[in-house]
VEXLUM-214840 format. One record per residue: residue in one letter; x, y, z of N, C-alpha, C in turn. Coordinates in pm, whole numbers, padded with zeros to 5 digits, always signed. Layout:
BEGIN
AXYZXYZXYZ...
END
This chain:
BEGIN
X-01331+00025-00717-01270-00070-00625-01196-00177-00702X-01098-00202-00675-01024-00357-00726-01019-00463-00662X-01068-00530-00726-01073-00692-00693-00959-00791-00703X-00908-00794-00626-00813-00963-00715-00945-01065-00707X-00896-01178-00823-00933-01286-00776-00875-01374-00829X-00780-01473-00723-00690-01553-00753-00781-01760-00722X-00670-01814-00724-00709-01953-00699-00592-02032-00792X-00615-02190-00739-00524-02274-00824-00534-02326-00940X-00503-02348-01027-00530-02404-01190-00654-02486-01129X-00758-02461-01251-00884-02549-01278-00949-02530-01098X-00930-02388-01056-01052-02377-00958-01150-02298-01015X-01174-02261-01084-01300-02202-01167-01276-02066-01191X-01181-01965-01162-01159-01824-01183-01231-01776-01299X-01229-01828-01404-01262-01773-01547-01431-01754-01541X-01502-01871-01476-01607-01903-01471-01631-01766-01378X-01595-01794-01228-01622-01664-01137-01639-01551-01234X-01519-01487-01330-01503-01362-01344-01612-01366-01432X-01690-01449-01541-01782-01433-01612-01906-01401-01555X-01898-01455-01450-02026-01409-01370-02014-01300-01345X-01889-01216-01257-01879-01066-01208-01899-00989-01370X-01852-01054-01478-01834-00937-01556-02031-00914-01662X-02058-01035-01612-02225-01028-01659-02320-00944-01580X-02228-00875-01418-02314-00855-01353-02302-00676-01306X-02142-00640-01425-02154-00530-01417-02022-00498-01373X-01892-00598-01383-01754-00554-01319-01659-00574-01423X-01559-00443-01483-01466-00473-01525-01372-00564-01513X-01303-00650-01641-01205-00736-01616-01122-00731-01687X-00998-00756-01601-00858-00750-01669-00776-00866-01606X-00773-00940-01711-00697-01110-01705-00603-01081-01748X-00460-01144-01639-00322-01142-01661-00266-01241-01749X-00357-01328-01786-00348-01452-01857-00359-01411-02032X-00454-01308-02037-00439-01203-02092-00373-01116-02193X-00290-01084-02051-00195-00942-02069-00069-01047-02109X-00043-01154-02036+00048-01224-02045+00092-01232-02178X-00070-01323-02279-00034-01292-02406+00017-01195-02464X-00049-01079-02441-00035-00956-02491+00141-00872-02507X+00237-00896-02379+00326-00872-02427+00423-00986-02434X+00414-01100-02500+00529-01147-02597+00459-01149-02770X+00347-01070-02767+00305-01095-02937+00446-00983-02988X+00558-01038-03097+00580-00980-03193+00562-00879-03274X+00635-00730-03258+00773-00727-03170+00732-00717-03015X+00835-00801-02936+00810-00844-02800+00974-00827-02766X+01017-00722-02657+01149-00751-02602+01142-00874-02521X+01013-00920-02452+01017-01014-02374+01006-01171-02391X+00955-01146-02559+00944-01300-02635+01157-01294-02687X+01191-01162-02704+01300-01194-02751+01398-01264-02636X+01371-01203-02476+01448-01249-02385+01399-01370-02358X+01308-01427-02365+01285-01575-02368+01325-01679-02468X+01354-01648-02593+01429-01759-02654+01554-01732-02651X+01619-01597-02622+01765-01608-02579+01784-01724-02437X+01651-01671-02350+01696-01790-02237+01690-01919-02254X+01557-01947-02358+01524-02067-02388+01519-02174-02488X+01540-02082-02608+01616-02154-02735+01465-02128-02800X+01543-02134-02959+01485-02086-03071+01359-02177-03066X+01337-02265-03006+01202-02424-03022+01113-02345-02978X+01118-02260-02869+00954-02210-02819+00900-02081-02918X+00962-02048-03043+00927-01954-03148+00878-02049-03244X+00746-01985-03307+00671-02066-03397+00721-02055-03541X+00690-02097-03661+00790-02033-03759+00742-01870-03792X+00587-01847-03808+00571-01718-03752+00614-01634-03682X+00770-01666-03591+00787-01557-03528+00690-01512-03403X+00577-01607-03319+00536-01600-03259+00593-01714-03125X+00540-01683-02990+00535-01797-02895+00465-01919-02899X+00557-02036-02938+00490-02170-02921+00493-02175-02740X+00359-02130-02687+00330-02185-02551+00373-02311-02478X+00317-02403-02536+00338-02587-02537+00488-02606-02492X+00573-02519-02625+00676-02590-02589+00747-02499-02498X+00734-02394-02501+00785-02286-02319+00749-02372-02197X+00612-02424-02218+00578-02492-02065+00632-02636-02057X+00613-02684-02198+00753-02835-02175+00871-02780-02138X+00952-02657-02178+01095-02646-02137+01129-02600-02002X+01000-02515-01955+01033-02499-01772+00901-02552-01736X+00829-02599-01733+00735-02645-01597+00823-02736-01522X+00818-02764-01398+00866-02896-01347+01060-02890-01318X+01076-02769-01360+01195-02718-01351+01188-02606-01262X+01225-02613-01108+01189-02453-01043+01274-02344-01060X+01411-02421-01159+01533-02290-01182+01492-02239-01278X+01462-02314-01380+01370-02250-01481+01236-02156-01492X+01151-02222-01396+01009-02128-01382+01044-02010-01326X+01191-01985-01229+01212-01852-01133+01241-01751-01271X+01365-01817-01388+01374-01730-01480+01295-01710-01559X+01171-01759-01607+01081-01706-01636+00964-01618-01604X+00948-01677-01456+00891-01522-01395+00944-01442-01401X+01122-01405-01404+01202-01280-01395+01171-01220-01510X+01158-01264-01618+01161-01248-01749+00988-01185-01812X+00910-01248-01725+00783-01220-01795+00720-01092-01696X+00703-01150-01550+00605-01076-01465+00684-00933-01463X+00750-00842-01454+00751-00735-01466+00659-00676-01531X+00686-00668-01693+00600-00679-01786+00453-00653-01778X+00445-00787-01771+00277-00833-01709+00217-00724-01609X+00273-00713-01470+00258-00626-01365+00244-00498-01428X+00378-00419-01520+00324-00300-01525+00230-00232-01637X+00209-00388-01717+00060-00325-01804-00077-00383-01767X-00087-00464-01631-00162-00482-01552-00180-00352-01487X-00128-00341-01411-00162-00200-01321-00222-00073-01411X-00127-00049-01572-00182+00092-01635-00328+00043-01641X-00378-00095-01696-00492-00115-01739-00611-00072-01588X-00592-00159-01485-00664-00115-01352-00678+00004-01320X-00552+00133-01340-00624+00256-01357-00651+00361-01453X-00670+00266-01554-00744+00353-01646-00909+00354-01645X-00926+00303-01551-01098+00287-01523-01076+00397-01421X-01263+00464-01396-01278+00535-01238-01279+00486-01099X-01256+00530-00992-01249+00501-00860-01431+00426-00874X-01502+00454-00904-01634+00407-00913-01648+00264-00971X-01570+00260-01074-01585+00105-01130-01544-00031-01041X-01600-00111-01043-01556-00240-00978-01476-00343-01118X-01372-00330-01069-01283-00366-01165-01173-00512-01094X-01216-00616-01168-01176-00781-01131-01038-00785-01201X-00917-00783-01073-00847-00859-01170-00777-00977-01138X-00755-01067-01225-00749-01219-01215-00605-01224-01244X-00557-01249-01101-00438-01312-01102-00368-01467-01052X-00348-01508-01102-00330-01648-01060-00184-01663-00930X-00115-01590-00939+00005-01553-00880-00009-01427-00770X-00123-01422-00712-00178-01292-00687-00074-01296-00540X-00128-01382-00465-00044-01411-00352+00045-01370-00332X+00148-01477-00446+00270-01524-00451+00386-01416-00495X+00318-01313-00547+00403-01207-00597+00364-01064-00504X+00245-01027-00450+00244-00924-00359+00137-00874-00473X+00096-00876-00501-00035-00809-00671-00139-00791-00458X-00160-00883-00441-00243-00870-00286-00269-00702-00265X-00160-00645-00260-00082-00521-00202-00177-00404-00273X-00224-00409-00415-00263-00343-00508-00427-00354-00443X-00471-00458-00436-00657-00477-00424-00687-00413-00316X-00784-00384-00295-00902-00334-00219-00951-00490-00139X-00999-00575-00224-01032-00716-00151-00968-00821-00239X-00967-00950-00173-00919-01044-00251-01024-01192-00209X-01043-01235-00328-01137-01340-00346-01077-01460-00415X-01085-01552-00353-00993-01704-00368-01124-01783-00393X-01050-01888-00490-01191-01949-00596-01120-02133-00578X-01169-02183-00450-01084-02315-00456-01183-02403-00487X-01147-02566-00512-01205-02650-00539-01091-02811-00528X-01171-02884-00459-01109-03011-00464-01025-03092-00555X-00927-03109-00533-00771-03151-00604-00798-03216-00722X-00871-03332-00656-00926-03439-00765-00969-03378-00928X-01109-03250-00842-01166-03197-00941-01077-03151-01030X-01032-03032-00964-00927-02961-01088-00840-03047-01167X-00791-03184-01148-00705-03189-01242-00756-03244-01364X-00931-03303-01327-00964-03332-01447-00996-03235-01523X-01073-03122-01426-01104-03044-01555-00989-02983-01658X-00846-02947-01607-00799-02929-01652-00687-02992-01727X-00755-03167-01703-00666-03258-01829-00796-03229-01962X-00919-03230-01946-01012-03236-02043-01022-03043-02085X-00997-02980-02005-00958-02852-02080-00838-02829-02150X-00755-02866-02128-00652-02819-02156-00561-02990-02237X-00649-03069-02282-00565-03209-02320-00470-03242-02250X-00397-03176-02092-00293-03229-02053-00335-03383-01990X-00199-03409-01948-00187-03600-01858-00174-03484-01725X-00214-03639-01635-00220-03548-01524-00158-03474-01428X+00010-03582-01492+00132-03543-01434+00185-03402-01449X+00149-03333-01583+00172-03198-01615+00065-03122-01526X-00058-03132-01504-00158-03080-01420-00076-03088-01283X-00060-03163-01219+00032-03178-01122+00164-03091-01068X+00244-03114-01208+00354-02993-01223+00290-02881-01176X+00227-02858-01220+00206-02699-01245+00127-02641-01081X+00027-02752-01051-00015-02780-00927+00111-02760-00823X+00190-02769-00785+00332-02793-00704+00398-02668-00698X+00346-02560-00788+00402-02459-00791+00277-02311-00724X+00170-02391-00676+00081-02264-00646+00089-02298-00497X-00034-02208-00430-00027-02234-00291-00122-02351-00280X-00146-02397-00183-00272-02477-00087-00395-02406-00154X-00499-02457-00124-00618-02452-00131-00641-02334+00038X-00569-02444+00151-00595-02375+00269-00538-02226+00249X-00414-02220+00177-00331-02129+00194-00437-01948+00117X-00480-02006-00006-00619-01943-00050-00719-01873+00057X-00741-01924+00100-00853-01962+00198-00831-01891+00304X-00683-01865+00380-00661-01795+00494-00686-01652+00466X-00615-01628+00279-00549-01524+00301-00646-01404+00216X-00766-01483+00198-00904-01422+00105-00979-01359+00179X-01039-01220+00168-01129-01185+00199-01296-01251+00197X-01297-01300+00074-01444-01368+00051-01362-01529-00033X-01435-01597-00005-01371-01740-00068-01489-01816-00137X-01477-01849-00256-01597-01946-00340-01552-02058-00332X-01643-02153-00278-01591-02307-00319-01692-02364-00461X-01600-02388-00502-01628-02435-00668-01657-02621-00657X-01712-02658-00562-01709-02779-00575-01812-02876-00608X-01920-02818-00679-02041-02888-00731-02051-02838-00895X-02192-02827-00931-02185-02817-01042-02246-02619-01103X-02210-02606-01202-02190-02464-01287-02322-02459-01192X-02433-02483-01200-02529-02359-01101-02490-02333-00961X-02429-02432-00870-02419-02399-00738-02279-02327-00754X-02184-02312-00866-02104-02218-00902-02144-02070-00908X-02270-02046-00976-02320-01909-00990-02355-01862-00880X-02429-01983-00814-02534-01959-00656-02416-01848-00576X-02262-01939-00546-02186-01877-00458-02116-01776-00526X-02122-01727-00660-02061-01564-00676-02140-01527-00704X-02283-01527-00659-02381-01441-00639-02373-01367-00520X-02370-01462-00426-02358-01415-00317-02184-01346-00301X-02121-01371-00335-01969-01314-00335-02010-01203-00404X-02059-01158-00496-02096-01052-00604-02162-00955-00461X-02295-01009-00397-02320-00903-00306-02304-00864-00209X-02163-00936-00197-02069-00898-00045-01996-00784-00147X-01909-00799-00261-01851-00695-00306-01917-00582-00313X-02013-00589-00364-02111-00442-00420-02124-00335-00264X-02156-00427-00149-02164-00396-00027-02038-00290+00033X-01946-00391+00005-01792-00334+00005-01753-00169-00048X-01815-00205-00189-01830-00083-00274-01860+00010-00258X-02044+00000-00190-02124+00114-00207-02062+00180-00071X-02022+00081+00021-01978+00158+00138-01836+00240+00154X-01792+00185+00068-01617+00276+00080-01670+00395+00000X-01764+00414-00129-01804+00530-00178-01887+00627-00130X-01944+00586+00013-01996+00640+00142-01895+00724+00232X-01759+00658+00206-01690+00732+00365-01634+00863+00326X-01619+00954+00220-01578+01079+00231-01683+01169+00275X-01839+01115+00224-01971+01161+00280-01965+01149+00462X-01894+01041+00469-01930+01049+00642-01825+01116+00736X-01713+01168+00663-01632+01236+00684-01625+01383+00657X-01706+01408+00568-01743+01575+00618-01833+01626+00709
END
């Protein structure tokens, strides 16, 4: 079965998937894969400093991140050509990876853009991981050293919390602390398994 599980920066996804993947579910992070194809040789690191100039290449010949997300965050003409540029990519060594596992495996994959791009279309269920505005931006000024205005940026570009929330099959609210985090993808964990054991039931109930 495939899982998405999406949410907005600093709603806890990483945390969620550590739990599914302690509890017995493959994972494949686009965040990831993302890395994975601009490492050098990269056609897609090369089409990004043609778009974006030689500054976001490290002298290694690798992606300076930092300065890709200083040159388009907060820019939406910019972030569109960079999704043009990256998510293909991403998508189609996302997908080889999801089926190279069996129809039997419960296999998580974490898309942050899951929504927003149609990845929806691919899952079996989808699980949205929200948490209060406030929260996320600290955690992710103290994760990530940003100010909060860049947290923000980047915030402006996902959906709602509500928008999560409508469009999820199972929804975690991340809004207390790491145990009442586990508490609720425990229980999300045995709504999936449920999900599971029963779709691997219906060719049995069909003969």
């Amino acid at each position: 079965m495939i899982v998405g599980l999406t949410g907005g920066i600093g709603a806890g996804k990483s945390a969620v998937a550590d739990f599914f993947s302690r509890n017995g579910a493959t994972i494949v992070d686009t965040d990831v894969v993302a890395r994975e194809v601009v490492k050098p040789p990269s056609a897609v690191l090369d089409a990004l400093v043609a778009e974006f100039g030689g500054a976001i290449r490290n002298p290694d010949g690798s992606l300076d991140r930092t300065a890709l997300a200083a040159a388009v965050f907060g820019d939406r003409d910019r972030e569109t050509r960079l999704n043009a540029l990256t998510h293909p990519a991403i998508r189609e060594r996302t997908i080889a990876a999801m089926r190279a596992y069996p129809a039997s495996a419960m296999v998580v994959v974490i898309v942050p853009l899951l929504l927003q791009t149609g990845f929806d279309e691919l899952c079996d269920c989808i699980v949205s991981v929200v948490a209060p505005r406030e929260l996320r931006v600290k955690r992710v000024m103290r994760r990530d050293s940003m100010r909060a205005v860049g947290v923000e940026q980047r915030m402006a570009a996902q959906l709602s919390d509500e928008e999560y929330e409508k469009r999820a099959d199972i929804v975690i609210k991340n809004d207390g602390d790491l145990a009442a985090l586990e508490r609720a993808s425990a229980r999300a964990w045995a709504k999936l398994v449920r999900l599971r054991d029963a779709r691997q039931r219906l060719p049995e109930a069909s003969n």
